[in-house]
C-alpha positions in Angstrom: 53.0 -31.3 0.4 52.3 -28.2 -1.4 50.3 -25.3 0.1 46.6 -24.1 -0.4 45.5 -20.9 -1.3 42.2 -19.7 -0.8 42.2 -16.0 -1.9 45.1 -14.3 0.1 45.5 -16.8 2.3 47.9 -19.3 2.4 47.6 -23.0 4.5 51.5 -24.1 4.8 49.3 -27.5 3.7 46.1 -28.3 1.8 44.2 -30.2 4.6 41.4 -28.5 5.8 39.4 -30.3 8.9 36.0 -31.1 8.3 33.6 -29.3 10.5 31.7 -31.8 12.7 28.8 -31.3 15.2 27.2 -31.5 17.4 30.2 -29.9 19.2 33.2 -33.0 18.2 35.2 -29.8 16.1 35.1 -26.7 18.7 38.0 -24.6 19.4 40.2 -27.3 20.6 40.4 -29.2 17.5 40.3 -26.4 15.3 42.9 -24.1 16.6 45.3 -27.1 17.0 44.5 -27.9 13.3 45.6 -24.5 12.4 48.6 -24.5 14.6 50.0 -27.1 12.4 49.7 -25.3 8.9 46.5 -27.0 8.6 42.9 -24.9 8.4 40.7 -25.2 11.4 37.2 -25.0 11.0 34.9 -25.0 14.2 31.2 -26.6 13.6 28.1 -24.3 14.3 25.8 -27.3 14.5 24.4 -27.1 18.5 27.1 -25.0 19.1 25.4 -23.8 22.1 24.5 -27.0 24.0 26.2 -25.9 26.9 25.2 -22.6 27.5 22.7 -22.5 30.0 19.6 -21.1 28.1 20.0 -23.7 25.4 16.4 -25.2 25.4 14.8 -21.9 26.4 16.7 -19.3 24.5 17.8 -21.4 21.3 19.1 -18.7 19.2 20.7 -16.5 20.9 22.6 -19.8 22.6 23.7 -20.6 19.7 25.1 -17.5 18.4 26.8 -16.5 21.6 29.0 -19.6 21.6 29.9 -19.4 18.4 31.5 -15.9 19.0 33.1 -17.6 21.9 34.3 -20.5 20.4 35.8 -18.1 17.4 37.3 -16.0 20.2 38.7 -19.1 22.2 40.1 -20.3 19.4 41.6 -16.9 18.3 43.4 -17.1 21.4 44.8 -20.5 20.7 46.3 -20.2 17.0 47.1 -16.9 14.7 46.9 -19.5 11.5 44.1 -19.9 9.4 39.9 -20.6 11.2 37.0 -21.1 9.9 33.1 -22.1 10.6 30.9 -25.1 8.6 27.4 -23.3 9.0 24.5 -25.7 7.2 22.2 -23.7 4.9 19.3 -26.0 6.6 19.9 -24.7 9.8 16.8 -22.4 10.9 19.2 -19.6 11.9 21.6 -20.1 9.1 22.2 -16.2 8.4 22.6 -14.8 11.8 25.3 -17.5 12.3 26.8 -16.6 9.0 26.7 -12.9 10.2 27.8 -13.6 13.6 30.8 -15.3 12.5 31.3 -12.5 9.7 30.9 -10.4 12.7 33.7 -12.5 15.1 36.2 -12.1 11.4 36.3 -15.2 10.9 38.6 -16.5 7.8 36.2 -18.9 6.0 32.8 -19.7 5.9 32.1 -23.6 5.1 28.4 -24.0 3.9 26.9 -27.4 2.7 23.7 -29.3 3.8 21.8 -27.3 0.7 23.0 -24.3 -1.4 24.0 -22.1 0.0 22.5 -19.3 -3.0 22.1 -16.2 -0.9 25.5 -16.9 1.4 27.3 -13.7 0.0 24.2 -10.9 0.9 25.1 -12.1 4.4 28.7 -10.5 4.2 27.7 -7.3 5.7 30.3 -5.9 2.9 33.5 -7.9 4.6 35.9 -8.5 1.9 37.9 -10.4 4.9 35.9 -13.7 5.0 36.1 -16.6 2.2 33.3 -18.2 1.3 33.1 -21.9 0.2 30.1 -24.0 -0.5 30.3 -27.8 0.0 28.7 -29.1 -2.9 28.3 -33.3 -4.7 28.2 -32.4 -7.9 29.3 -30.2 -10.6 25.8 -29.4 -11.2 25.5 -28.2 -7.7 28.9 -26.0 -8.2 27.7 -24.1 -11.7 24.2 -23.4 -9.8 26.1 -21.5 -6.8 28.2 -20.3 -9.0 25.7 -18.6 -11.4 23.3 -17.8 -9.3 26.4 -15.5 -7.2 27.3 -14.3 -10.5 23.9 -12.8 -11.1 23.1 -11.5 -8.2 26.4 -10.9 -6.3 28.9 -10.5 -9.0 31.1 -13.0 -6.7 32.3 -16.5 -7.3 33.3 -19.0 -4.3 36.9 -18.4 -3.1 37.1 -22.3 -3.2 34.8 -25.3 -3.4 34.9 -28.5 -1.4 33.1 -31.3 -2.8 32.0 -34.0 -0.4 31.6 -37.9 -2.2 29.3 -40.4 -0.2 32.1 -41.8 1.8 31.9 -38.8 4.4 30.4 -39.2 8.2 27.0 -37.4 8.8 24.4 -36.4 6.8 25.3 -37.1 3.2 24.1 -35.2 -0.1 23.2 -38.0 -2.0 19.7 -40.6 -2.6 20.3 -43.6 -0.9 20.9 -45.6 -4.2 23.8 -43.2 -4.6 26.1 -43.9 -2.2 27.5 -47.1 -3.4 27.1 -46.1 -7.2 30.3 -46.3 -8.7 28.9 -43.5 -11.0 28.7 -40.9 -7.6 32.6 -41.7 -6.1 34.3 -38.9 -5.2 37.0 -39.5 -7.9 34.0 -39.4 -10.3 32.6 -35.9 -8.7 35.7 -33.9 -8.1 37.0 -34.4 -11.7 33.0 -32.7 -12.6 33.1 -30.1 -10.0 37.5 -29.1 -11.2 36.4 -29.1 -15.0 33.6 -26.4 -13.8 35.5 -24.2 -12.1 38.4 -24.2 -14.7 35.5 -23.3 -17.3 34.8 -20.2 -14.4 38.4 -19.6 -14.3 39.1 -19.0 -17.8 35.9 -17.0 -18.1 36.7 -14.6 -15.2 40.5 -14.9 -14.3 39.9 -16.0 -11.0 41.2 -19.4 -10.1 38.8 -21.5 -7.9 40.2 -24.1 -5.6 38.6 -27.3 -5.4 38.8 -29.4 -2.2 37.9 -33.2 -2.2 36.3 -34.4 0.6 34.5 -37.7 2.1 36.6 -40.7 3.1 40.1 -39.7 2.7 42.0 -40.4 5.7 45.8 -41.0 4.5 48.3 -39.0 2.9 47.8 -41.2 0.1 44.7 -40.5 -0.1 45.7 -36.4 -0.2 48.1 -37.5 -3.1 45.6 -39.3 -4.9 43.5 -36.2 -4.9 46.2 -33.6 -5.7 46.9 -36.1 -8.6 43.8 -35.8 -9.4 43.7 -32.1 -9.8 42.0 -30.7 -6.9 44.3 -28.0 -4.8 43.4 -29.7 -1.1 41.8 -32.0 0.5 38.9 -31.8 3.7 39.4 -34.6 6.4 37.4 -34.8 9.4 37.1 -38.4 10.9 41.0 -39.1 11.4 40.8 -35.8 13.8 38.1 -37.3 16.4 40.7 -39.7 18.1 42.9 -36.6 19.0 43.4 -35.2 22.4 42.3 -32.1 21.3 39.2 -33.1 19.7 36.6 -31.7 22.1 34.2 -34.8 22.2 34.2 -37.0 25.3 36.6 -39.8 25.6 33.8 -42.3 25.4 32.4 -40.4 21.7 36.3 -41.1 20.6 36.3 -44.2 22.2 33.4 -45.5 19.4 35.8 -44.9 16.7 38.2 -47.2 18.6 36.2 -49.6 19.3 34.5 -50.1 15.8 34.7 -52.7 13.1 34.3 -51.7 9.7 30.8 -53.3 9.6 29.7 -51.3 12.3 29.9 -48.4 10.2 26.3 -47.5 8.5 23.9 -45.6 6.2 20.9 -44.4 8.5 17.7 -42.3 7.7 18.0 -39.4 9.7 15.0 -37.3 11.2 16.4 -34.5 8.8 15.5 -36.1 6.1 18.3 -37.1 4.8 20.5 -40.5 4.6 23.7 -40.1 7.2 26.7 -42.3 8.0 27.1 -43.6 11.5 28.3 -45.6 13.6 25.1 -48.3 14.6 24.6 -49.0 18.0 21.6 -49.8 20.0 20.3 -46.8 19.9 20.3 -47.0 16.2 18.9 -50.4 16.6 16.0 -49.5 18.9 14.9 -46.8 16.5 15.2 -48.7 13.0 13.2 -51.6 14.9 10.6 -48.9 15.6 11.3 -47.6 19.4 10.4 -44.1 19.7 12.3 -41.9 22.0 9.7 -39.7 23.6 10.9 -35.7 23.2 9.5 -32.3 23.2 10.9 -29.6 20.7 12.1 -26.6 21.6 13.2 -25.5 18.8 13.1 -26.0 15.3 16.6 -26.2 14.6 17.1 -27.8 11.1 14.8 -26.5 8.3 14.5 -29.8 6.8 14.0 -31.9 10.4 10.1 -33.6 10.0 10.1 -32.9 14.2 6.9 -34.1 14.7 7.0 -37.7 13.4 10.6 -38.2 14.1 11.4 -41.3 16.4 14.0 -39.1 18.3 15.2 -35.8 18.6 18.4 -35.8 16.2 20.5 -32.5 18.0 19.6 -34.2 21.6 21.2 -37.8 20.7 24.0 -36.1 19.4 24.4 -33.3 22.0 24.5 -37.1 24.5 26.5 -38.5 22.2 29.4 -35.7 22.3 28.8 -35.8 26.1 29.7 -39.4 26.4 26.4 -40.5 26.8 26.1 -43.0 23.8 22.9 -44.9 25.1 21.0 -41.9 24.2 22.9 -40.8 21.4 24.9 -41.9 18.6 28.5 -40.5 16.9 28.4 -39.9 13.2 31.7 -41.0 11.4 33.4 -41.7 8.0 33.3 -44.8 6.2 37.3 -45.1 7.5 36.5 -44.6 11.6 37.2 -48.5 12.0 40.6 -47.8 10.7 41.4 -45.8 14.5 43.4 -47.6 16.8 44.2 -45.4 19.6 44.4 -41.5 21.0 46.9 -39.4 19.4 47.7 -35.5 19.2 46.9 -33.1 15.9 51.0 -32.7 15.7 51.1 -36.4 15.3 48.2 -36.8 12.5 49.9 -34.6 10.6 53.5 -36.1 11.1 51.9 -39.4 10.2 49.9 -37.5 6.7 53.2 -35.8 5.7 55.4 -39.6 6.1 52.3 -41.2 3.8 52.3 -38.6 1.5 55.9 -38.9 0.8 55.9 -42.9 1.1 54.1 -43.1 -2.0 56.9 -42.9 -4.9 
């Protein structure tokens, strides 16, 4: 495979791992990630869950153990780290500057645009910054609006198609619209950033995202023109993912019908993997909870039929009849518990199978 370069850094291969919350992609995942020429990329999402003032000091919680976790992970790897930080989190820009803060290498921001990302730099010219986007639309929007006010483009763009796990940028009628794949959307998002790059000089890397899960799939995609790929499901049945054995053991365990769309509490359809707790609410069963916090911008809090960090702060934990574990449309494909070293051994032989 070839490398991917995102400014002046250089990943010995083009596979970034998605970020994934609530705490599935910590330190563990991400620093082995990087150890094997990959990008890490730790999730901010309920990041701090286990601290011990969680509930009654949400904030600060949260932006403690991301410094840690950036730190932990420091300590693990010297290769290339970053954060996914989602624009509708509540406390977007402190994370964004505590991870600035921490020096991190690249900031991952999606779940909105992120249009004011760069006045959050506090004048770094050490950390990337990279909006996940589902359209080209989406990209020339970030893109202008940073030209106007910031005189900065993105050091790279990753655009996520409607086969990812989580919360997905797309109406529901989109997701299976041939119209909205994520061939279809990465071709619109690589012919605006050439348009940038031969306006400016500066070459934008595009990064497809959302279902791939072979090296075939990287090819395909590198074919296709982008300069790397974002893969985050394939990473959970690892021994260094840092969910629970029982969260990775859902991906095992599931059939390719088990894998669905859901309405989440944020607002927003997601991809999941149903089970009865998914059941219980769809058929109308509210889970009785008490916010804390206000977390996600876009989370309608008081009419939602469950708290959406709690079940997946259980469902990390192992607790899965309280909680549920987002995944890509390819989880079903997991058959067992394997190391990072190994994933990418296995991308690498796929990659090359295909003549």
């Amino acid at each position: 495979m070839k490398t991917l370069k995102i400014g002046n850094l250089i990943a010995r291969l083009p596979v970034i791992q998605g970020g994934m919350g609530v705490g599935i992609s910590l330190s563990g995942l991400s620093s082995a990630v990087a150890n094997q020429g990959g990008i890490g990329v730790i999730s901010a999402a309920g990041i701090g869950m286990m601290e011990p003032d969680f509930y009654t000091n949400f904030f600060q919680a949260n932006i403690r153990a991301l410094k840690n976790q950036i730190r932990s992970a420091r300590r693990q790897t010297d290769g290339i780290l970053g954060v996914n930080i989602m624009v509708a989190m509540s406390n977007f820009a402190d994370m964004v500057k505590a991870a600035v803060e921490e020096g991190i290498d690249i900031i991952f921001a999606g779940a909105g645009l992120p249009l004011d990302l760069p006045k959050y730099l506090l004048n770094t010219i050490h950390t990337k910054i990279v909006p996940i986007v589902s359209s080209g639309k989406a990209a020339r929007v970030i893109c202008q609006r940073w030209l106007q006010r910031y005189n900065r483009l993105p050091d790279a763009i990753v655009v996520e198609g409607p086969k990812a796990g989580g919360h997905l940028g797309f109406k529901l009628e989109q997701i299976d619209d041939p119209a909205y794949s994520l061939e279809n959307i990465t071709k619109d998002v690589i012919q605006e950033a050439a348009v940038l790059t031969q306006e400016r000089g500066t070459p934008i890397p595009v990064i497809a995202a959302g279902g791939i899960y072979t090296g075939a799939d990287i090819r395909k995609f590198l074919d296709l023109g982008a300069s790397g790929v974002q893969m985050a499901t394939r990473f959970v049945t690892t021994n260094e993912c840092d969910a629970s054995p029982a969260f990775k053991q859902c991906y095992i365990d599931a059939k390719e019908e088990n894998i669905g769309i859901i309405n989440s509490p944020v607002g927003m359809p997601g991809r999941a993997i149903i089970n009865d707790f998914i059941r219980s609410s769809n058929a109308g069963e509210k889970k009785p909870y008490k916010c804390p916090y206000h977390c996600l911008l876009t989370c309608d809090y008081k009419n939602s039929p469950y708290c959406i960090a709690l079940a997946l702060t259980n469902a990390k934990n192992g607790n899965m009849k309280c909680g549920y574990a987002f995944a890509g449309q390819n989880a079903y494909r997991a058959t067992g518990i394997t190391s990072v070293k190994e994933v990418f051994k296995a991308l690498i032989k796929e990659y090359n199978d295909i003549s």
